[in-house]
Structure formats: C-alpha cells, structure tokens
N, C-alpha and C positions, 0 to 999 in steps of 0.2 A: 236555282230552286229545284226543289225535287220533284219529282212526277204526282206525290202525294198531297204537295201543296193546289192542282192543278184545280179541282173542286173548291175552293176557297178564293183564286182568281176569276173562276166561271161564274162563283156569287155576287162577287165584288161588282166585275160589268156589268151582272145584269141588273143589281141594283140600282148603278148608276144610269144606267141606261132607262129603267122604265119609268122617270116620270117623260121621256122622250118619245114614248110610246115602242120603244124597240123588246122586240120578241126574238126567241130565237127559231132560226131555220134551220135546213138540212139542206143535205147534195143537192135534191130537187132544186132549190132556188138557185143552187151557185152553175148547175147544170141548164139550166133556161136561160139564165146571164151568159155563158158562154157559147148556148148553142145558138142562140137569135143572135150571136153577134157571129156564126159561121166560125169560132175561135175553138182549134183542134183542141180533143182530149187524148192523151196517153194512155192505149190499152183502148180505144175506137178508132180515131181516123188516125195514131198515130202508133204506131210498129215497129220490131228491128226488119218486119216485112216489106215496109212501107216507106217511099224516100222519099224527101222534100219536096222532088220533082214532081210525085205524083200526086202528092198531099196540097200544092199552091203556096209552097210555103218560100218559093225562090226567093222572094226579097229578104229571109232570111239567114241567106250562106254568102257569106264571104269571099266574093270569087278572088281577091286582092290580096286575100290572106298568106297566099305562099301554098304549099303543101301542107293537105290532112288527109285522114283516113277519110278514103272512099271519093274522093275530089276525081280522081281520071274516071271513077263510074256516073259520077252524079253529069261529068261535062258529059259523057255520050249521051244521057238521057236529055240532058237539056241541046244537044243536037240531032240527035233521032228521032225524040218524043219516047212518049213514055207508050204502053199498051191499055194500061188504067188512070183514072186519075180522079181524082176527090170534085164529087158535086152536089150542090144541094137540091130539093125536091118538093114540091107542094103537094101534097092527097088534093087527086080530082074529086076522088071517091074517101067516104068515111071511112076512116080506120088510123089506127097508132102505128105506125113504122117502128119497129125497135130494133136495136143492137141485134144484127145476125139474120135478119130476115132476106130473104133472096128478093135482087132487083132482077125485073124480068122484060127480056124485049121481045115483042110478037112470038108471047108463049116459051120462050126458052131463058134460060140461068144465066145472064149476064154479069151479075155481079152480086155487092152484098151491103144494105148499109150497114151503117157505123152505127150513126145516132137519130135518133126519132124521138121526137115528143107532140105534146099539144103546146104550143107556143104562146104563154098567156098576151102578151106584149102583142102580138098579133092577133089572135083569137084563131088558128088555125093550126092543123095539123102538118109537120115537116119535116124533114129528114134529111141526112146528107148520106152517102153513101162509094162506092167506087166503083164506075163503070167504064167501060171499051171507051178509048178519047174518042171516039168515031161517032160516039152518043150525048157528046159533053155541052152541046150547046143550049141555051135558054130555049123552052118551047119545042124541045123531046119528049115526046109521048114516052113514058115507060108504066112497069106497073110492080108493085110491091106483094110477093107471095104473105097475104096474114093469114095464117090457121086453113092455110091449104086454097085459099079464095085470089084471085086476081082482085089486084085494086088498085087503079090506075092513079097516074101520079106524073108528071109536068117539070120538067128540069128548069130551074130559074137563076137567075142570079143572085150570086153570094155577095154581100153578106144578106138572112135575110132581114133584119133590122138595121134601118140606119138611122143614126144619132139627130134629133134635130137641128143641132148645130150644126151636122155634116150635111144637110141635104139642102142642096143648092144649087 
C-alpha cells in the first residue's frame, strides 16, 4: 500500500473501533505503559553510550552465543562492575523528573535521569535515571535538580508496577 492510502486505514479502525469505545492516544500513553513497567526506551536509558551492563539488561545478551561485537568489553564489565547503572526513583518531594535533569547526592552532580513522569497507574511521580552503583540500592536518599531547586527523591525497586498476575 502506499503511504497515501495510510489516512483511509486510520479511518477504517477507528470506525471499527468506536462502538468499543476506543479513542485514539499518543506517545504519553505508550510512554506510561513502558515506563511503569521500568521497560528501557532508545535515545533515554538506552545509548551507543550506554551497555546492557549498566542499563539491567543482562538477561538479554547471549553469553552462549560465540563471538560478537563488543562481547570481551561487555564480560569485563560484567566482572568488574560497571561505575553507573540504571535506577529507578520515587519524588519524596513534589515535582516532575524529566529526561536530562541532574541526579544529585549531598548537594553535588552524580548523575542524570533518563525518564520521569507522573505514573497514572500509581498515582505518583518517578523516574529512572543513572547513578554511581555505589548509590544503586532501594532506600537511597537522592535528590533531583528541577528548575535550579533540590527535590528529594528515594531509590526503589524496578520494575515500578507489577502485573497482578505477577505479584505473589
């Protein structure tokens, strides 16, 4: 099909769709579904900067696989550890964490999150971002630089929604 026909498929669903009650959404909803489930986005927690190791993502690399690109750097990191690494974060304090704002520990630039929003699913404000593993545990005080202000902010466990079929 051509790209011209793409407005006449986008009528078609929604017609069939809305005696279902379906509307349509944006980024925002596909970005709350992914960010409550702690599920990296490309171009936030995920980089040519940024390796598996330090993202949480080991259960998905192949260590079986033979040789690939970057495999002898990825095993030193997964045997030295990394200096950063992907965590997520609760606002003690009100405020929106967003893409780029400095994570901060007793007043100095530790790091940077990725992603922050208000979390409908939870009713709270949260973040993930990448700090020193030396601050990586659930129940670190840190604090989010917003618009020049400290605002403090609590390291917890990823993911931060879980499924109610998964909790048990």
């Amino acid at each position: 099909m051509e790209a011209s026909g793409a407005p006449a498929v986008w009528d078609a669903l929604m017609a069939r769709g809305e005696p279902l009650g379906m509307l349509p959404i944006g980024l925002a909803a596909r970005d709350s579904l992914r960010f409550e489930a702690c599920l990296p986005l490309y171009g936030q927690e995920l980089s040519p900067l940024r390796s598996p190791i330090e993202a949480g993502l080991t259960w998905a690399i192949d260590w079986a696989k033979g040789d690939f690109v970057g495999k002898d750097a990825l095993l030193k990191q997964r045997l030295e550890g990394t200096a950063q690494t992907l965590v997520a974060f609760h606002m003690i304090d009100r405020g929106v964490p967003r893409h780029e704002y400095s994570i901060l520990s007793e007043g100095r630039v530790v790091g940077e999150v990725t992603s922050g929003m208000y979390a409908p699913t939870l009713d709270e404000f949260l973040g993930m971002g990448y700090v020193p593993t030396a601050l990586r545990r659930p129940g670190t005080e840190i604090a989010i630089s917003i618009r020049g202000r400290e605002h403090r902010a609590v390291i917890v466990k990823k993911p931060f929604y879980v499924p109610s079929y998964r909790r048990r």
